[in-house]
C-alpha positions in Angstrom: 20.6 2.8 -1.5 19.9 5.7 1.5 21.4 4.3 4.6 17.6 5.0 5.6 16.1 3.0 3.2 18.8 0.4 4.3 17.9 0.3 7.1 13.9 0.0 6.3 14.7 -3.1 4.3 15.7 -4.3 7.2 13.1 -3.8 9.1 10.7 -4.8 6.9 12.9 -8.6 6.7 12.0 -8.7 10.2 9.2 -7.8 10.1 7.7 -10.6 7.4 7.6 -13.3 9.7 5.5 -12.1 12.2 3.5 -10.9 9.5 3.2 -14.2 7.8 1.7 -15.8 11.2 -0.3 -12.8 12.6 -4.5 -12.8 12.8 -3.9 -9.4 11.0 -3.4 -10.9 7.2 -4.1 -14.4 8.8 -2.4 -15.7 5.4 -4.6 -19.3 6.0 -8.1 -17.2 5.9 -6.9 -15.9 3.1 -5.9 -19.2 1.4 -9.2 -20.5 2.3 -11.5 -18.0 1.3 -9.8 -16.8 -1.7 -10.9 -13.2 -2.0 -10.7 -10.9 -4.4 -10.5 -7.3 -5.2 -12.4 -4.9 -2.1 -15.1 -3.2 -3.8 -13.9 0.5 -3.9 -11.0 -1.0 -6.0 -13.3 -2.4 -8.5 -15.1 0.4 -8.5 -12.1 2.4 -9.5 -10.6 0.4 -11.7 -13.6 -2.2 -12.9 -12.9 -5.7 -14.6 -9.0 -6.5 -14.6 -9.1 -9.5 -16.4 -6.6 -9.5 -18.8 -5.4 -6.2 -17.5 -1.6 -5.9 -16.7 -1.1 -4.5 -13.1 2.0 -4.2 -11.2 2.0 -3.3 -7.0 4.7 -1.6 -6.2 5.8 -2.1 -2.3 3.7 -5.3 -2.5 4.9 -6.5 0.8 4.2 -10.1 0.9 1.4 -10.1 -2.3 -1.7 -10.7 -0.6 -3.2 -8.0 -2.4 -1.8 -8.3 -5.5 -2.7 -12.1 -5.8 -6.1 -10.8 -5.6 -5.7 -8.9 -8.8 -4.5 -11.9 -9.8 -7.1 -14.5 -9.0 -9.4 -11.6 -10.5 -8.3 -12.7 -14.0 -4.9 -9.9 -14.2 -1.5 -10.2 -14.9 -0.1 -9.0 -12.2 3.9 -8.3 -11.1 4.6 -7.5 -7.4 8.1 -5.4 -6.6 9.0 -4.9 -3.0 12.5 -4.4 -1.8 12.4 -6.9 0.8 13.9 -10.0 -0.3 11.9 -12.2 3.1 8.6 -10.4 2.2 9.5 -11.0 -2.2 10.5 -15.0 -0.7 7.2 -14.9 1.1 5.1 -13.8 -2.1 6.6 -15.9 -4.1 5.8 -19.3 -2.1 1.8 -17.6 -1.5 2.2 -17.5 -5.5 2.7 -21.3 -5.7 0.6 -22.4 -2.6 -2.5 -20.8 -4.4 -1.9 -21.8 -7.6 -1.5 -18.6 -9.4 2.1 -18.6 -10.4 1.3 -18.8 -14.4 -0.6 -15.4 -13.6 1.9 -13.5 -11.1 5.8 -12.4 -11.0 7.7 -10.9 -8.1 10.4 -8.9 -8.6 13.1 -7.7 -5.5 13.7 -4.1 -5.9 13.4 -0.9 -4.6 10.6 1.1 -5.9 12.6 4.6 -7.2 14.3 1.6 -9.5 11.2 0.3 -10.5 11.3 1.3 -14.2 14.9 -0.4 -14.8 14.1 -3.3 -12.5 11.0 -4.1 -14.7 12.9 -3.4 -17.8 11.0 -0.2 -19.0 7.6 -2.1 -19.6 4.1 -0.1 -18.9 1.2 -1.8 -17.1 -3.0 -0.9 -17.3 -2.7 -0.4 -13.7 0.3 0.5 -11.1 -2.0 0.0 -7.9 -0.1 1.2 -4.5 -2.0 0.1 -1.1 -2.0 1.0 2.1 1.2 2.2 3.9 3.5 2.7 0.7 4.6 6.5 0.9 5.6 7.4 4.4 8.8 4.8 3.8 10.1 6.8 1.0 12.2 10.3 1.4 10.6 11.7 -1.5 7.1 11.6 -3.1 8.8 13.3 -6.3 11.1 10.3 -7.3 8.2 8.1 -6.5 5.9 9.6 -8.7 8.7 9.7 -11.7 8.8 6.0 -11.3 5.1 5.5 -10.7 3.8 7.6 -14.0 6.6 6.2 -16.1 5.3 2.3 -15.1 1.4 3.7 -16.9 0.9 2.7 -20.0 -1.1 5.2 -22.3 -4.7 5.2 -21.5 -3.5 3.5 -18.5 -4.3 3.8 -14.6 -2.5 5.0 -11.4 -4.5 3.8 -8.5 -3.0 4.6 -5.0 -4.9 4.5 -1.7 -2.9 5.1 1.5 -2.9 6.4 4.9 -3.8 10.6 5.0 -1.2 12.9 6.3 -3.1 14.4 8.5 -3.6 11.0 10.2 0.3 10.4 10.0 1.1 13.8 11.5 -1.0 12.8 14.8 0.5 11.4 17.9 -0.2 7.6 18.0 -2.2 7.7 21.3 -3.6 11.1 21.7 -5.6 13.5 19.3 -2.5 15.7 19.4 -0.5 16.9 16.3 2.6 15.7 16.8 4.7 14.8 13.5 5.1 17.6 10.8 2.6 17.2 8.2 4.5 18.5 5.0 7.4 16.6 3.1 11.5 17.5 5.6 14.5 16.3 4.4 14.9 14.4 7.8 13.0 11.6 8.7 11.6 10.4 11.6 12.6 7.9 13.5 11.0 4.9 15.0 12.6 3.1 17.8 9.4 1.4 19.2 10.3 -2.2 18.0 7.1 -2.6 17.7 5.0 -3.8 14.2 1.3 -2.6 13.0 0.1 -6.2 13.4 -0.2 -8.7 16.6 2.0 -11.4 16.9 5.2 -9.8 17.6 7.6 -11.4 19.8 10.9 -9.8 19.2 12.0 -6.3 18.6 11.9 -4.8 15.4 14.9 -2.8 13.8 14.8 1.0 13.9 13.1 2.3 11.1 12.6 5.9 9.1 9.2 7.4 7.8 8.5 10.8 6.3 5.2 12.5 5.9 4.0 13.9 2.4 1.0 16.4 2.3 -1.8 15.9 -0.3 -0.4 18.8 -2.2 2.7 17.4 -3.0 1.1 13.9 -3.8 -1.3 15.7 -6.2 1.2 18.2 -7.4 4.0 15.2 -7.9 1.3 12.9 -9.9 0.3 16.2 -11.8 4.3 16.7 -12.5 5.1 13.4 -14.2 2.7 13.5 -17.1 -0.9 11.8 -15.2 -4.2 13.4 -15.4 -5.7 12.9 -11.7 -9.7 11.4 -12.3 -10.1 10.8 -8.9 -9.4 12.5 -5.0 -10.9 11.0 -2.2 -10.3 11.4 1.5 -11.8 8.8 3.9 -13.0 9.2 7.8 -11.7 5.5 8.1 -8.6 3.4 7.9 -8.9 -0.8 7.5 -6.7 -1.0 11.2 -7.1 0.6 14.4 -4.7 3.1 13.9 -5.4 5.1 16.9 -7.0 3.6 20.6 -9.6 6.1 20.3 -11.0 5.1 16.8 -14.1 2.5 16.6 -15.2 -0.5 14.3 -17.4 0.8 11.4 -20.0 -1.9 11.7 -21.4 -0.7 8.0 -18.3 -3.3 6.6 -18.6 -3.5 2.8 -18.1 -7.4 1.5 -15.5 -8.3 -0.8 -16.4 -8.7 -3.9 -15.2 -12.3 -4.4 -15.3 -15.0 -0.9 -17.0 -14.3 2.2 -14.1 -12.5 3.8 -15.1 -8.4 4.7 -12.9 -5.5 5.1 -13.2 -4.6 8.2 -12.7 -0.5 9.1 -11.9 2.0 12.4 -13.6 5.4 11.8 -14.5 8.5 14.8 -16.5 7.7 17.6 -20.0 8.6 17.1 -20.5 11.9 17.8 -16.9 13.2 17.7 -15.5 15.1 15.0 -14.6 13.1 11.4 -11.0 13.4 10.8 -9.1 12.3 7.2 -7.6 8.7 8.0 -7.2 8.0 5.0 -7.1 9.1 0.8 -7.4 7.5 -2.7 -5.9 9.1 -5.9 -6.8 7.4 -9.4 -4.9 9.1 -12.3 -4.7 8.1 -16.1 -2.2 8.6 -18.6 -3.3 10.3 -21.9 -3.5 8.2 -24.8 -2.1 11.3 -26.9 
């Protein structure tokens, strides 16, 4: 593995802990209320049940047990082995372990670590790409893991939003795909909670383009672009609460989004792609 990506897993080891106990996933709401899908994902993709899906960089499988308790067969992957522990116990704690596998591996193995199997859905949430060097040998995995007729459904963070400075509305990261990373020595996490530092860690920006163009490249026909004036955290200090929150579509739990002041200008937080493979 990249001495980069090395040291992400690390990172992310760290930081699944603090995860586990912050208000931000607040793991025991979501025990209790037992959500399912958000709506814009069942709008996208529509009834799972009996539908395989696998989540690759599922973190600790909150949202892929959804899928799950939504009647799919779902498989998490995540190169973390804390965060794959983590899932794994959720798994068993909620009673779907006869409907859910999670497998320890980093994603641009994915196809070998899953022994060459297709899925109806590879879903890929919130925060995946910007921890990987290259959205080419993502998408090479990701479009090999469809199965024909199949769905690629990935919703993450918009690179314009990446490319800003994290406490001004100031461009200050490069927008497009560099071979060099950049670095993050904050020691900080994106949820509350934290109480120690956090190990460096290495993110690159990729520009719609070469998502689209990468998807486009590996054999998927793209149904679906969407960019979004909201994120589901307050990414920036300046952002505000969208009090128009849709419900879930299963328990009373909402998802709760940050969007643009009233009045100021609406910027791209965030962006959906949903792309099928050809049955022919």
């Amino acid at each position: 593995m990249d001495e980069h990506l090395v040291a992400n897993r690390a990172s992310w080891d760290a930081r699944t802990p603090v995860h586990l106990a912050s208000q931000f996933y607040d793991v025991d709401g979501w025990l209790r209320d037992r959500p399912g899908p958000r709506a814009r994902e069942v709008e996208a993709l529509s009834d799972v049940t009996d539908r395989s899906l696998v989540h690759l960089q599922c973190h600790i499988g909150l949202d892929t047990l959804q899928f799950a308790r939504a009647g799919a067969q779902v498989v998490g992957l995540d190169f973390s082995p804390a965060a794959i522990d983590a899932a794994r116990a959720l798994a068993h704690t909620s009673g779907l372990e006869d409907r859910a596998e999670f497998v320890c591996a980093d994603v641009h193995d994915a196809v070998d670590a899953l022994d060459g199997r297709t899925f109806d859905i590879v879903y890929v949430s919130l925060g995946a790409l910007c921890w990987l060097p290259s959205v080419d040998r993502w998408a090479e995995q990701a479009a090999a893991l469809v199965a024909r007729g199949g769905l690629l459904y990935l919703h993450d963070a918009h690179p314009l939003s990446w490319a800003l400075d994290d406490d001004e509305l100031r461009v200050g990261h490069t927008y497009f795909e560099e071979r060099e990373p950049f670095v993050d020595d904050a020691g900080q996490t994106y949820t509350d909670g934290v109480t120690e530092p956090i190990p460096r860690s290495y993110e690159w920006n990729h520009g719609i383009g070469e998502i689209v163009s990468a998807v486009l490249a590996h054999g998927l026909r793209i149904e679906v672009l969407a960019e979004h004036d909201w994120t589901v955290f307050a990414r920036f200090p300046w952002l505000v609460e969208d009090p128009a929150e849709p419900q879930q579509t299963d328990g009373p739990r909402v998802e709760r989004r940050w969007t643009s002041p009233p009045g100021a200008a609406r910027l791209p937080l965030t962006f959906t792609v949903v792309a099928r493979r050809p049955t022919e």
